[in-house]
N, C-alpha and C positions, 0 to 999 in steps of 0.2 A: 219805701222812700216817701211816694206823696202820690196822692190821686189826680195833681196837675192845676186844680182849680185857686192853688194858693198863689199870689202875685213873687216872682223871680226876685232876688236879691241877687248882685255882684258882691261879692263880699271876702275878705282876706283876713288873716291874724298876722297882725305886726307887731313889732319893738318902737317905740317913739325914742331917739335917741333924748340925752338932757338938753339945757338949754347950752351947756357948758360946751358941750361936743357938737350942737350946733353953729354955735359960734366958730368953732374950728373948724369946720365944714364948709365955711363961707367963706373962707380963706383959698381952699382950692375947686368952689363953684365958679362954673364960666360966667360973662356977664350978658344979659340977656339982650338978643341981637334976632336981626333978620334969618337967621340961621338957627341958631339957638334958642331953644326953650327951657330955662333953667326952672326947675320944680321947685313950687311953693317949699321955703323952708322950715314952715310952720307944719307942713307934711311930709316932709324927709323921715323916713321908715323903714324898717329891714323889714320884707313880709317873712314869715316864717311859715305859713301855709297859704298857698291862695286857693279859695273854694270856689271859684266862678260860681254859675247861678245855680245858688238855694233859693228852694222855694221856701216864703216867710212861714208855712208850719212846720219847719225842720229846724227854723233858727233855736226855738225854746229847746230841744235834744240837743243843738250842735253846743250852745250856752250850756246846759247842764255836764253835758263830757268833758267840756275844757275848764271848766270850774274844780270837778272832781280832779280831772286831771293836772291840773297847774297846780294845784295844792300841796303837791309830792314835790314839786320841784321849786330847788332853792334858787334864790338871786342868783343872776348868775353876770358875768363881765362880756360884753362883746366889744371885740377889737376889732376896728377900722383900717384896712392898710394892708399891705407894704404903700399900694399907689391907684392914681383914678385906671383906668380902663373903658375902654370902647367895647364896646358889646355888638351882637344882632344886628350885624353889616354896618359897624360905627355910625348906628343911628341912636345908640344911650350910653352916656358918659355914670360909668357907676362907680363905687368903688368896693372893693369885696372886704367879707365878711367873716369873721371867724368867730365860735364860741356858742354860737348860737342852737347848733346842730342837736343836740341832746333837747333842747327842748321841742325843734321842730320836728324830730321821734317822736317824743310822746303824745303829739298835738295826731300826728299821723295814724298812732295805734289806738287813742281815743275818738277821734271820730268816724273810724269803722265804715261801714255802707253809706252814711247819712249823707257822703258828699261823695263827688268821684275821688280815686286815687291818684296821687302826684304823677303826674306824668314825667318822672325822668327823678334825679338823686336831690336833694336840698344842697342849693348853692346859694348860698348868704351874701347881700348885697345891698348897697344903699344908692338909689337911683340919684344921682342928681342934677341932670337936664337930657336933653334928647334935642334930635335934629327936626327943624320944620320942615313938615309938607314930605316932598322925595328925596332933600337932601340928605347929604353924610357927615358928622361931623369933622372938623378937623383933629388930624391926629397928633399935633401938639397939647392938644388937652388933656391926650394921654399921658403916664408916666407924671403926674404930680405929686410929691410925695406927700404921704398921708400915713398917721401912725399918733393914734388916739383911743382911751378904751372908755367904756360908761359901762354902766352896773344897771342890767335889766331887772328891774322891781314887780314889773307887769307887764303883762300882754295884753294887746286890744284886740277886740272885735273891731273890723272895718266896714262899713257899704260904702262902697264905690260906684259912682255915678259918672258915664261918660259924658264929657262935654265936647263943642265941636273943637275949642283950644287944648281941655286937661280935663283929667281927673279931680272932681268934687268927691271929700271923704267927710266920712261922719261919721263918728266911732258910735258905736252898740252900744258897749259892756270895754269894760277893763278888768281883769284877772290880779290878780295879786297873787304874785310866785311864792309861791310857802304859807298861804293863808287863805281867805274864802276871798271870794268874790268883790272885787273893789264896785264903785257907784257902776 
């Protein structure tokens, strides 16, 4: 894996939804409140592997597996919907995810040892706000209908950076599904 001396990365492989399907998104995001944290929508994202902490001499193996490996897989549609949902003690307002699955397989079978193992089955989701501090959200925010699909072109590499309010991201690398490696 690594000899330890390389600096940790937080890091994930997402879907960036269009700009099209984030506009519809915004339609059943909550509005941001003493309670409420609605997630930057400029980062609204389905993860489709999250790799916690790599160390930075893994990232160049981890980039080269999912390069080979995206290359076999075509575009493909993920659908947003049936409705939002409360998660994780209705502290994250998401809404789930379908379609995406077949490429979170092969992201799985491609990066091998280099990362730990999913801890649990790929459940497809797009986060989009969470409760502050200890609260819960309310559960009117549930059940808002939602029923939207976008055409996944690529996958990104993510570093995820915690802050004391959110998540700072800043993509890698991008994958281009059925071809080489985008910028």
């Amino acid at each position: 894996m690594t000899d330890g001396t390389s600096t940790p990365v937080r890091a994930f492989f997402a879907i960036f939804p269009d700009e099209a399907a984030r506009g519809e998104l915004v339609d059943v995001a909550p509005d941001e409140s003493d309670e409420v944290r609605v997630s930057d929508m400029a980062e609204w994202h389905v993860t489709l592997r999250f790799l916690g902490q790599v160390h930075s001499d893994v990232i160049p193996r981890v980039i080269n597996a999912a390069t080979d490996a995206l290359a076999r897989v075509a575009p493909f549609d993920v659908r947003l919907g049936p409705m939002t949902a409360l998660g994780t003690g209705a502290k994250v307002l998401f809404v789930p995810v379908e379609g995406a699955d077949d490429a979170a397989r092969v992201l799985d079978s491609a990066l091998g040892e280099d990362v730990e193992p999913r801890d649990g089955p790929y459940r497809g989701h797009l986060t989009l706000a969470r409760a502050r501090g200890r609260g819960r959200l309310s559960s009117s925010l549930s059940g808002r209908p939602v029923s939207l699909t976008f055409r996944a072109t690529e996958i990104a590499l993510v570093a995820s950076r915690l802050e004391p309010e959110r998540a700072v991201h800043q993509v890698m690398g991008r994958f281009a599904l059925g071809g080489s490696r985008s910028a």
